[in-house]
Every structure is written in structure tokens, then in C-alpha cells.
C-alpha positions as CSV (number, residue, x, y, z in Angstrom):
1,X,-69.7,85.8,1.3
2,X,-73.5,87.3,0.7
3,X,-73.7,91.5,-0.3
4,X,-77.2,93.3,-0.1
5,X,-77.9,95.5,-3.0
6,X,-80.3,98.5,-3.0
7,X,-82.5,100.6,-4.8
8,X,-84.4,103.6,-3.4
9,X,-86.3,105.2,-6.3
10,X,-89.2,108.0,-6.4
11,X,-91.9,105.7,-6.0
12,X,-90.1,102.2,-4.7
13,X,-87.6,100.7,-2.4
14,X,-86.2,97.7,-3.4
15,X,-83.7,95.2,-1.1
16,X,-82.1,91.9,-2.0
17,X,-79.7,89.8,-0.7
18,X,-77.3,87.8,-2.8
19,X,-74.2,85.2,-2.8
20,X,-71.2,87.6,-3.9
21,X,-69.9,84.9,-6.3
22,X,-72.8,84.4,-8.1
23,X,-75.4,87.1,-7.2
24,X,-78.2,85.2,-7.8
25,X,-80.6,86.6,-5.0
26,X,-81.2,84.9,-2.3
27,X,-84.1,86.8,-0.7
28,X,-85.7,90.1,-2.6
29,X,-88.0,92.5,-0.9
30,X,-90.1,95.2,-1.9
31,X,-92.2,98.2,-0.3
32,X,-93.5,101.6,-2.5
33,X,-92.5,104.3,-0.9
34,X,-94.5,107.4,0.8
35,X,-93.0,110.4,-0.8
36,X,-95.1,112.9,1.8
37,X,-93.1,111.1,4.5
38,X,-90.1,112.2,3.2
39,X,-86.5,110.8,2.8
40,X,-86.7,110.2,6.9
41,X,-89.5,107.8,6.2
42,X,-87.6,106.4,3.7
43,X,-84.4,105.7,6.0
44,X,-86.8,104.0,8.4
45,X,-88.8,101.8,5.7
46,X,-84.6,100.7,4.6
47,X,-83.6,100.2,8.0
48,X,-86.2,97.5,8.4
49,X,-86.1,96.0,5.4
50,X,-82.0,95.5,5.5
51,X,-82.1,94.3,9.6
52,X,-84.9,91.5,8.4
53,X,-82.4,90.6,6.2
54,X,-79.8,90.4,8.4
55,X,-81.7,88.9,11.0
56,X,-81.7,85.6,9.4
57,X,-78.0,85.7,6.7
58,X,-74.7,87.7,7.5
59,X,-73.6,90.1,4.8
60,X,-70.2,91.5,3.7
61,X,-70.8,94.3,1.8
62,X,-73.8,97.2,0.2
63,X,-74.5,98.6,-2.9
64,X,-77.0,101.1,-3.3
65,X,-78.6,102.7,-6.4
66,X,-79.8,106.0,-5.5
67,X,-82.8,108.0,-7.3
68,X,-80.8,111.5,-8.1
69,X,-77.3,113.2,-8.5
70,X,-75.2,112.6,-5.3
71,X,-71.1,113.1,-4.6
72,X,-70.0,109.3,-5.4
73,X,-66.5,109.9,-3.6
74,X,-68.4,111.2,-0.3
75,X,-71.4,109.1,-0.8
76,X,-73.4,112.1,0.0
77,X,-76.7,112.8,-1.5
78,X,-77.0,115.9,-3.7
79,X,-80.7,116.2,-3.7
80,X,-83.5,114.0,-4.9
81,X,-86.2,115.7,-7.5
82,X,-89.0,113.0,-6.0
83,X,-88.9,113.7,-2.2
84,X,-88.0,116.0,0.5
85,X,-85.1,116.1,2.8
86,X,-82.2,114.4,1.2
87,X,-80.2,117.3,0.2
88,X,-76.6,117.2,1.5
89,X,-77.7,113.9,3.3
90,X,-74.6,111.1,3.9
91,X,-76.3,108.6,2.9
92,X,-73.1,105.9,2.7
93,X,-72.0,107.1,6.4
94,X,-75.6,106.2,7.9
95,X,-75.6,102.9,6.1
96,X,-72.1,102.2,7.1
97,X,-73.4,103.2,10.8
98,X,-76.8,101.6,10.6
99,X,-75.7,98.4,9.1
100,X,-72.2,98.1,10.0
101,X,-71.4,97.1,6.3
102,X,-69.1,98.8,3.8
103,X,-71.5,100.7,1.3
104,X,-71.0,102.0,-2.2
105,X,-73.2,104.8,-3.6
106,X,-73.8,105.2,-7.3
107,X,-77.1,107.1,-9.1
108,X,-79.3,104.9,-10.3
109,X,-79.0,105.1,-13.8
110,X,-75.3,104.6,-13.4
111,X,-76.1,101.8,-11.0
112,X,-78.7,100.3,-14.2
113,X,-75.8,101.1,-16.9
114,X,-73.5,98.5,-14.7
115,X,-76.1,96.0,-14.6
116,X,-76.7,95.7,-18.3
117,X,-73.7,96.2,-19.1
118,X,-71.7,93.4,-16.7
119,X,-75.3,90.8,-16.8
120,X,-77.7,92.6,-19.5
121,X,-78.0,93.7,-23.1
122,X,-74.6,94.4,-23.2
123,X,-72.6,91.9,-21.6
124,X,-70.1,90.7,-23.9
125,X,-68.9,94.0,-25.4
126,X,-66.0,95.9,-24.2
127,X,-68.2,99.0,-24.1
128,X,-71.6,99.7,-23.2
129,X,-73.9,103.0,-22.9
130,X,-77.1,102.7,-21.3
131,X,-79.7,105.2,-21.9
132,X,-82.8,104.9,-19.4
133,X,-86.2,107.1,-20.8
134,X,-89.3,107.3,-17.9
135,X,-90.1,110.3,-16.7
136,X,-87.0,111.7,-16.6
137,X,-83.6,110.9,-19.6
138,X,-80.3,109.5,-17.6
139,X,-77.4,108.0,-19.3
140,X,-74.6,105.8,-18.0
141,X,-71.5,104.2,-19.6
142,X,-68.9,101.4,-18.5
143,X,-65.5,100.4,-20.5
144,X,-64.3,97.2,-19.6
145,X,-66.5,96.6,-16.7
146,X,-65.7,100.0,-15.0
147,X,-68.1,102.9,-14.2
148,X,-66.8,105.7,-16.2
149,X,-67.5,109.5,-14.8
150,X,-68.1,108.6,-11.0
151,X,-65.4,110.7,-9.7
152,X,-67.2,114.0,-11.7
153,X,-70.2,115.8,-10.8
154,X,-72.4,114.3,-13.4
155,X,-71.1,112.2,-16.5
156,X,-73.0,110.8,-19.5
157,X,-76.2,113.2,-19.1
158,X,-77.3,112.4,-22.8
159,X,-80.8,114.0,-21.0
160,X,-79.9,117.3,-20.6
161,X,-78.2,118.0,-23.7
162,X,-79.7,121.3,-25.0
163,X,-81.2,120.0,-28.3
164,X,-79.6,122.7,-30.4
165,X,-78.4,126.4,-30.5
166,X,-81.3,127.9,-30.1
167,X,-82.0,126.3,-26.8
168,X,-80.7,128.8,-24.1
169,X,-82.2,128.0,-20.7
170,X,-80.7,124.6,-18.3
171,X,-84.4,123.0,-18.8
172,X,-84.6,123.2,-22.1
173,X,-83.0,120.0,-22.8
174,X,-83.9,116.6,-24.2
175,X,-85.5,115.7,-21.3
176,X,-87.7,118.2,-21.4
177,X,-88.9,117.0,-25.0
178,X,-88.2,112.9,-24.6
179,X,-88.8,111.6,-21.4
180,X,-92.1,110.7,-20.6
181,X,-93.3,114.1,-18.5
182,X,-91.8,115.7,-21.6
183,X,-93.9,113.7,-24.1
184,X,-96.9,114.4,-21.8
185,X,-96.3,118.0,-21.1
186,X,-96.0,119.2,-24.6
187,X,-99.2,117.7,-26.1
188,X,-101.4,119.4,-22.6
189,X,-99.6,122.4,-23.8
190,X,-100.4,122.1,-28.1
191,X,-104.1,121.0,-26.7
192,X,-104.4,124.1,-24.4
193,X,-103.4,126.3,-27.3
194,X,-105.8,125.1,-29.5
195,X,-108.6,127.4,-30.9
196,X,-112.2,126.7,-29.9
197,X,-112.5,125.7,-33.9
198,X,-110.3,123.3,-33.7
199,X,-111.7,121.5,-30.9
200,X,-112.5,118.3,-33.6
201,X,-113.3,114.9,-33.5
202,X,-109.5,113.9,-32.4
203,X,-110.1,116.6,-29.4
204,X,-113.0,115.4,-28.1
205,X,-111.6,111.6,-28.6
206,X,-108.2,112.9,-26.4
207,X,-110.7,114.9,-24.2
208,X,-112.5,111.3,-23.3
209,X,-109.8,109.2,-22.6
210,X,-108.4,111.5,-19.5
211,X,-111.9,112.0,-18.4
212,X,-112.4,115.3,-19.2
213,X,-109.2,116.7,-17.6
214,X,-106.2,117.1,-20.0
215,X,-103.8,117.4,-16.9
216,X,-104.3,113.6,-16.0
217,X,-103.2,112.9,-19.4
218,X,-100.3,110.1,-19.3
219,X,-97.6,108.7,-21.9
220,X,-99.5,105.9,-21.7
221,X,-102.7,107.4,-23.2
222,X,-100.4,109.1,-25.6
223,X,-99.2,105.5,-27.0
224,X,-102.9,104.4,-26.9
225,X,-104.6,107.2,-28.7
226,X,-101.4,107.1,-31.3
227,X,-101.7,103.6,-31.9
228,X,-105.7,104.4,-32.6
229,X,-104.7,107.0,-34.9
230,X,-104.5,110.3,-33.5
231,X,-102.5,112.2,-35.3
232,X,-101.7,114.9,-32.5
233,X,-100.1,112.0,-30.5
234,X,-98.1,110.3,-33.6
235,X,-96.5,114.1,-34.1
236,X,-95.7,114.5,-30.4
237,X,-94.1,110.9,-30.1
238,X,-91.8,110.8,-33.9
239,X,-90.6,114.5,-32.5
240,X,-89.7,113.2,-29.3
241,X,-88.2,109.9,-30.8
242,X,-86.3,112.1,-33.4
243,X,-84.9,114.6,-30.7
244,X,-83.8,111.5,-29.0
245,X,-82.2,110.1,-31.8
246,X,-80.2,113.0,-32.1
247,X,-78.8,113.2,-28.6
248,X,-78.1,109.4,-28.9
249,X,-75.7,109.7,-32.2
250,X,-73.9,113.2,-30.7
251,X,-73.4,110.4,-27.8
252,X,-72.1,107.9,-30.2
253,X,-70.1,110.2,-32.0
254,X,-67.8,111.1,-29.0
255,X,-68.0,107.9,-27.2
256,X,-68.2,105.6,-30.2
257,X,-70.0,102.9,-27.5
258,X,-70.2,99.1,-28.9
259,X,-73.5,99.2,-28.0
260,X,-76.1,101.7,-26.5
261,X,-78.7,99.8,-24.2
262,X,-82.3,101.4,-24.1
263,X,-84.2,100.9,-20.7
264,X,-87.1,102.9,-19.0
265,X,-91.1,103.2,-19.2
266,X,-90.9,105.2,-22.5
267,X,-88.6,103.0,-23.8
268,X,-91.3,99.9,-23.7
269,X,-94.1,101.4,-26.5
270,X,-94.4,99.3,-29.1
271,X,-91.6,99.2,-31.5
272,X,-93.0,100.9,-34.6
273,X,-93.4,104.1,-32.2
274,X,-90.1,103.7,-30.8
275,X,-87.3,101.8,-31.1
276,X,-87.8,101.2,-34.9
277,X,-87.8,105.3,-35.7
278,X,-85.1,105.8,-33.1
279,X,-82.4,103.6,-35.1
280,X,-83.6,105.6,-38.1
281,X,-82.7,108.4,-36.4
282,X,-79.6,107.7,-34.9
283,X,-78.4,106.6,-38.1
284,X,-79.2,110.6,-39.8
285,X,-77.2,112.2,-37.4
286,X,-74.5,110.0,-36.2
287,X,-70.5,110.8,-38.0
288,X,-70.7,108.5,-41.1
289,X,-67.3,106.4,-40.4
290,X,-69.4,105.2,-37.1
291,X,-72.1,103.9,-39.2
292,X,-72.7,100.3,-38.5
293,X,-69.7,100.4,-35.9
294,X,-72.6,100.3,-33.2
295,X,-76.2,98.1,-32.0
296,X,-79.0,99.6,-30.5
297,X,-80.7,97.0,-28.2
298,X,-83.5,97.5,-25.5
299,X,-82.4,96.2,-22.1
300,X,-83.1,93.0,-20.5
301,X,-83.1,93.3,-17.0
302,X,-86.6,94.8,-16.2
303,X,-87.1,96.3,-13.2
304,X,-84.8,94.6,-11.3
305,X,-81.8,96.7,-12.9
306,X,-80.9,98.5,-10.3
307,X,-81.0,96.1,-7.4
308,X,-78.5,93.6,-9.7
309,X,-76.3,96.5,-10.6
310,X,-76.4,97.6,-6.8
311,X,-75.0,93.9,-5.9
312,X,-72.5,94.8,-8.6
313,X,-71.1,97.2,-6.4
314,X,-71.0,95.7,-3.4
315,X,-69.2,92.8,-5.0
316,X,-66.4,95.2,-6.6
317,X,-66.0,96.6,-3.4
318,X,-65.1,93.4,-2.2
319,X,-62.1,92.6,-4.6
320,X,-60.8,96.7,-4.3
């Protein structure tokens, strides 16, 4: 028996093919996607990609990791906050159509989380919590090799925790201050306030490295210029790692996970900036009699995660 798993992300699709018993791929393709074109151009750019693949191997089953919040019983898309037109979309009907092949629907982080958790980081403990940082904060979490959550409307958010009382409004959240857009946004916004006095070497440096346009400024750039000593960047990024930190051990503290798997863009800066101040953290805030119950490990699947925890899915819907 052979299962496709797939990923359709913000900025990539992803396809593979795979022996159910093993998963080990068998074939793996690849397109970035055209987010102008919309989720229609998506659907065609899958619909080739998946009839290549069956054009040459029979498959039983589908598992798709999808890019945004969506109704998991229904397989029906929510919305997407990359691209147009898949609000309300059935996206697990059309497959089943298009393909003729039982699909399962999961987000992608949750699709990730089942990955690391069954094959990754954090295979071998009972329970696992994933935490993936890019541009955006998602969380998953799986006890004894289940999904938990995918019958609610969202489960695990660790990203849009409000960080606080004082924090009032739905976007002001950890995302907001962690994730990568969040880490980018808030030093365009301290360097836009600046007064014309303080407009010092470190400005000028920052002012340089985006080419004279503070907008294009990246979480990449931020980790450079940090790691070359700006100090405006080394604030931004412990605040961000500290916020995160926080959300993380309010996590651990109701969930008490074995171990909380880090994945993500963000989440691949060099360890002194992250991962190394993020334990620290974690450790301030979490409930004492938790301390050292827990291990904080970055993930191990790259960026094939999804696509391997897609195949998951199509494998487990083989044997329910």
C-alpha cells in the first residue's frame, strides 16, 4: 500500500509519495507557489503534481497539511492569512473527488507536531508539544501518538496567548511580539520613533544593511546586526525570546509535556540568541514542581515536516 502526503503552505506546495509501512518516500515533488493566483491556482498546481504521481504508482490514501485554521471533522478550510479564496473552501471533498482517495485534513503545525512527535525530536516520549516560530507562532501536541484538540476550533495556540493583563485586543498576542513579523515589526516601529538626535552610528549601520529602506528590514538582518553588536537588535530579540519563554512554561504548566519540540525560521538563529535564553526563560516562569520534569529540543525534521507528518495521516487513516 503507498499514501501521498501533502503540504500547501504560503509560499510552497510540497507532494510525496510513500510506502504506508515504512513511509520512506518514494518520489517527492516541489513547486513555490503564486499567491496572486490565488487558492484556484493552487488547486490546479496540486492537481498536477498528485495525477503525475499517480500516473506512474497507485495510492491508498492522502494526508494533507494545510497553511491556516480549517474545521478538521469537515475538512473544510477556514481561511488562509497568505492567499485569497480559500475561505469556507472543502478542501478534503475536492481531493476525495479529484483524486478518488480518502483524504485527512489537519493545519500544518498540527500536521508538523505529528511528524516530530511519531519520527522527530520527540519520538520516544509518551508526550510531545511542538512549538513552530516563522512568521507566524503555532503550537501542536500529541499523547500517545494521537492528535490532541482536532475535534475543536483551535487547540494548543501557545501564539496567541495575550502576553499578560494588560494586553486587551485579539492581536496583541505573542505572535505579535515572537514570531519573526513580530521581531521585525517592532524594531521598524522603535527605529521610526526615534528622534533625529538619535539617529547614531548603530542607525546609520541598521539604515545600510536594508538599503536605505527600514520596511525591507528582515529577522534575518536582525540576527546579523545582533550578532555584530547592535544593541537595538539584541533588545528586540531577548524580549521576544523572553515573551516566548513565558508562553512556553504557562504551556508546560497545564500540559506538563515530556518534551516541547522547537521548529520554524526564528527558531534556527544561532543558539546564544535563542534557544540558550529560551530554556532560561522557561525555567523563571514555569510551576516549580515541573522543574526538570521537561526537555527543550529543536526539531529534526527540516522542512520536510509537514509532508512526513501528512503521510502520517494518511497512514492512520488506513488502520481507523
Amino acid at each position: 500500500m503507498k499514501v501521498i502526503g501533502v503540504e500547501i503552505g504560503g509560499t510552497k506546495l510540497q507532494v510525496a509519495l510513500a510506502d504506508a509501512e515504512t513511509l520512506e518516500p518514494i518520489c517527492s515533488l516541489r513547486e513555490s507557489i503564486v499567491p496572486a493566483d490565488g487558492a484556484a491556482g493552487i488547486r490546479e498546481q496540486l492537481e498536477a503534481l498528485v495525477h503525475s504521481l499517480l500516473a506512474e504508482h497507485s495510492a491508498d490514501a492522502m494526508g494533507v497539511g494545510f497553511g491556516g485554521p480549517l474545521d478538521a471533522k469537515t475538512g473544510i478550510i477556514t481561511t488562509s492569512h497568505q492567499v485569497e479564496g480559500w475561505d469556507q473552501f472543502p478542501l478534503a471533498h475536492w481531493c476525495r473527488d479529484r483524486f478518488g482517495l480518502p483524504t485527512t485534513i489537519r493545519n500544518d503545525c498540527d500536521t508538523a507536531a505529528f511528524a516530530e512527535a511519531t519520527m522527530g525530536a520527540g519520538k520516544g516520549h509518551q508526550s510531545t508539544f511542538y512549538v513552530t516560530v516563522g512568521s507566524g507562532i503555532g503550537g501542536g501536541y500529541v499523547v500517545d501518538g494521537q492528535l490532541l484538540g482536532t475535534s475543536r476550533p483551535a487547540f494548543a495556540e501557545i501564539g496567541h496567548l495575550r502576553p499578560g493583563v494588560g494586553y486587551k485586543e485579539a492581536d496583541e498576542t505573542v505572535e505579535a511580539e515572537s514570531s519573526g513579523f513580530g521581531i521585525a515589526q517592532r524594531l521598524k516601529d522603535w527605529l521610526k520613533n526615534l528622534d533625529e538626535e538619535d539617529h547614531d552610528d548603530e542607525y546609520r549601520s541598521l539604515l545600510d544593511r536594508c538599503e536605505g529602506d527600514f520596511s525591507q528590514l528582515t529577522t534575518r538582518d536582525i540576527v546579523e546586526a545582533a550578532q555584530a553588536g547592535s544593541s537595538m537588535c539584541r533588545t528586540v530579540l531577548a524580549d521576544a525570546v523572553e515573551t516566548l519563554g513565558w508562553a512556553i512554561a504557562q504551556a508546560i504548566t497545564f500540559m506538563a509535556p515530556e518534551v516541547v519540540v522547537i521548529g520554524g525560521g526564528v527558531a534556527m538563529m544561532p543558539e546564544e540568541l535563542f534557544l540558550t535564553p529560551l530554556k532560561r526563560h522557561v525555567a523563571e516562569f514555569v510551576f516549580p514542581p515541573l522543574t526538570n520534569s521537561y526537555q527543550i529540543v529543536p526539531a529534526a525534521l527540516g522542512e520536510a515536516v509537514v509532508v512526513r507528518g501528512a503521510l502520517l495521516l494518511a497512514k492512520q487513516s488506513l488502520t481507523h
